[in-house]
SERO-572192 format. One record per residue (C-alpha): residue in one letter; x, y, z. Coordinates in steps of 0.1 Angstrom, whole numbers. Each point is the difference from the previous one (the first is absolute). Layout:
BEGIN
 res    px    py    pz
   A     X     Y     Z
...
END
This chain:
BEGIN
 res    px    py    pz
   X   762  1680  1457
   X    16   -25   -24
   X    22    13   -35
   X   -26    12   -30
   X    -7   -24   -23
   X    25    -2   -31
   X   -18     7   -37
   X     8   -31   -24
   X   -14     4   -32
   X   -13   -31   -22
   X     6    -1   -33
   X   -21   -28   -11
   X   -18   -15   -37
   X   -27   -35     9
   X    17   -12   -29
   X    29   -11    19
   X     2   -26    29
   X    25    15    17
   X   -18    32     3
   X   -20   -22    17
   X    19   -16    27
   X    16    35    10
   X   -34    12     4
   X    -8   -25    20
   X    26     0    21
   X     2    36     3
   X   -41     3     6
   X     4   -29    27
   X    31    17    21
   X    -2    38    -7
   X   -13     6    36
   X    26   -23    16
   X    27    19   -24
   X   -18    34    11
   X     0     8   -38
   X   -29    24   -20
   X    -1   -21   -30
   X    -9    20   -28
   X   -17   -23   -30
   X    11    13   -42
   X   -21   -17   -26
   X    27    -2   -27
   X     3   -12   -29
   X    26   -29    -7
   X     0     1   -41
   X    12    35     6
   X    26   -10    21
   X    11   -29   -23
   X     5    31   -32
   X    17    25    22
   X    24   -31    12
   X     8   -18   -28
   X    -8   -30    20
   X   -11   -34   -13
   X   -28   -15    18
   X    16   -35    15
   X   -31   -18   -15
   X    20     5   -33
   X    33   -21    13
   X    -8   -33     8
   X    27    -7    26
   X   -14    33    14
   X   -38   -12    -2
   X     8   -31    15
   X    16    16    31
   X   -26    24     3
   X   -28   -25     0
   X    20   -16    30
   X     6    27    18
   X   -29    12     1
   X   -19   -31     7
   X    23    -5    33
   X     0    36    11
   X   -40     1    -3
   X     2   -32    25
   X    24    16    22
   X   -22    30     5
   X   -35   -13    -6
   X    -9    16   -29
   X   -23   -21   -21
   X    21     8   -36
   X    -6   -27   -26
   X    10     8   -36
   X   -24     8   -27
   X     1   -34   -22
   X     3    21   -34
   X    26    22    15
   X    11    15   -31
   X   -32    13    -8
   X    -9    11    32
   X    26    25     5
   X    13     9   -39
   X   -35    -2   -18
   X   -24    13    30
   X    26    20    24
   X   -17    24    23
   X     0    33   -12
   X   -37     3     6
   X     3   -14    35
   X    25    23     9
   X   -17    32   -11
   X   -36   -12    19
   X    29    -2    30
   X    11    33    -2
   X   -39    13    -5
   X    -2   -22    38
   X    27    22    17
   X   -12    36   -13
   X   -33    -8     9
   X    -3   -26    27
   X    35    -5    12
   X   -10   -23    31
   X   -13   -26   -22
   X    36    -1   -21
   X    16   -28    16
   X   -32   -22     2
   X    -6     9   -36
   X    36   -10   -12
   X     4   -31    18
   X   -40    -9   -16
   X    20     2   -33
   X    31   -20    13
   X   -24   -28     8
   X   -16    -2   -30
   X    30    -3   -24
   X    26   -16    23
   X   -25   -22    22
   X   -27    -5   -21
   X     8    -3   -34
   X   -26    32   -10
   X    -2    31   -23
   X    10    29    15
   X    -4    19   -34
   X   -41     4    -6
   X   -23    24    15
   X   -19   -27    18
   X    35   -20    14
   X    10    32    13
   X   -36    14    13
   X    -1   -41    18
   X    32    10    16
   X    -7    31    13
   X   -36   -10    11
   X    23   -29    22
   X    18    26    16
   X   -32    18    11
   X    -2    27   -25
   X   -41     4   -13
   X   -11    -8   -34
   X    -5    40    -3
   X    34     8    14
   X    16   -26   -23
   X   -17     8   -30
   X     3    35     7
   X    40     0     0
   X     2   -28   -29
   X   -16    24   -23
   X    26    28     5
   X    33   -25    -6
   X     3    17   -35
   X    -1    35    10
   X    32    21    -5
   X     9     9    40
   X    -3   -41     6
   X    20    -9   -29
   X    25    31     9
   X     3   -11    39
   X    11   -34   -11
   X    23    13   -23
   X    17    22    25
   X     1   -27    26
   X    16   -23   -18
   X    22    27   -14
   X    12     6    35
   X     5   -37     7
   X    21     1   -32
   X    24    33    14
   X     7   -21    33
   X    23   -20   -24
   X   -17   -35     3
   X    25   -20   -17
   X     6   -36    16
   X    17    21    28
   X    -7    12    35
   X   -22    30     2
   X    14    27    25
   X   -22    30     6
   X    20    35     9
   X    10     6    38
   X   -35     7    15
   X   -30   -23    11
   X   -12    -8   -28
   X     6   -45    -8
   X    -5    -8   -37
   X    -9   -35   -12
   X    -3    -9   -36
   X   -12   -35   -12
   X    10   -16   -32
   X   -12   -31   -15
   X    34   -14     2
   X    12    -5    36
   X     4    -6    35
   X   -13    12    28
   X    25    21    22
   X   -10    20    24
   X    18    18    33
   X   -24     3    29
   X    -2    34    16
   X    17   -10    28
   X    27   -11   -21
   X     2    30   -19
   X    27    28    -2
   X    -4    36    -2
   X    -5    -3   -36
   X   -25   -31    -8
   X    -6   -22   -28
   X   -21   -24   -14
   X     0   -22   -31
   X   -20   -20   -17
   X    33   -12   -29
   X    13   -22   -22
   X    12   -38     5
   X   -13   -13    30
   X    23     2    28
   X   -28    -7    26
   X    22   -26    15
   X    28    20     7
   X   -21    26    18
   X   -18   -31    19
   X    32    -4    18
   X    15    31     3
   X   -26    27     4
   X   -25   -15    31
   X   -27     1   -27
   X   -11   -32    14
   X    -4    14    36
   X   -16    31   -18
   X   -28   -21   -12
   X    -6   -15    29
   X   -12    26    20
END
């Protein structure tokens, strides 16, 4: 009988790409990793307030970076991410407050369908180039992922309801007290991996077998994706 699985917990808003890519990566390996991912609709704009953090977008050496990385990271790892072509708008007029809270309806009430639900949404912003913000855009997405027109219309209408707009709130409240901060994110001494994505970033991420008694995983601030290319076996990682 092999180890239990470890618990790594997701924080995650489809307003940012590289949410995105972690999922992905962490969706596509978790069995290989023997890791229970465990998938938190939060919300991003909430992050951003509790940081002080300015969103790259903002900074145009920063956008300009971004828009490279993550153009070359989603054809390293086959993710289909193209940006929106009025950016700006997109994700400072729109954001996805709505999206997230029909997300967090999904894992109280059908949590199986979460991940097909989320990455539904991913696609249409970051692949697409479609609203993720109007009852139908969001019903479309989670009729893709399998969900009835009953189901989804059922869970759409309750995204204004105080215990939805409360659970969001304390999830991303708890993404906030794990001290996301451009820096890595290590959970106490127990099993428990935590992973926090911020629109700003690289992806860095230690493989369990990799890990030490005390894990980590981070989702940070300049992109040191190179570094970790060479140093970490990420590139072996992937692989398997």
């Amino acid at each position: 009988m092999g180890p239990l699985p470890r618990t790594l917990e997701l924080f995650y808003d489809v307003l940012s790409p590289y949410s995105w890519l972690a999922f992905e990566v962490l969706c596509r390996y978790k069995n290989i990793w023997n890791v229970s991912l465990q998938l938190r609709p939060t919300l991003i704009a909430g992050i951003m307030k509790d940081s002080g953090n300015q969103p790259p977008a903002l900074l145009p050496r920063k956008a300009l970076y971004v828009k490279n990385d993550v153009r070359l990271l989603g054809q390293h790892l086959q993710v289909p991410i193209r940006l929106p072509k009025d950016f700006f708008f997109v994700i400072f007029e729109k954001g996805s407050l709505t999206a997230m809270r029909f997300l967090t309806v999904v894992k109280l009430e059908h949590p199986e369908l979460l991940e097909k639900v989320s990455r539904e949404l991913w696609m249409r912003i970051w692949s697409r180039d479609e609203d993720i913000t109007e009852p139908q855009s969001i019903l479309a997405a989670a009729e893709k992922a399998g969900m009835s027109t009953g189901q989804a219309r059922e869970l759409l209408e309750r995204v204004s309801t105080p215990q939805v707009k409360n659970q969001l709130k304390e999830t991303t409240e708890a993404a906030c007290k794990y001290g996301p901060n451009n820096h890595l994110l290590h959970h106490p001494p127990s099993c428990t991996v935590t992973a926090f994505s911020r629109p700003l970033g690289c992806l860095s991420l230690w493989p369990t077998w990799m890990m030490k008694p005390t894990c980590c995983l981070a989702l940070t601030g300049w992109s040191c994706w190179h570094t970790f290319w060479e140093r970490s076996g990420w590139a072996r990682c992937l692989q398997l």
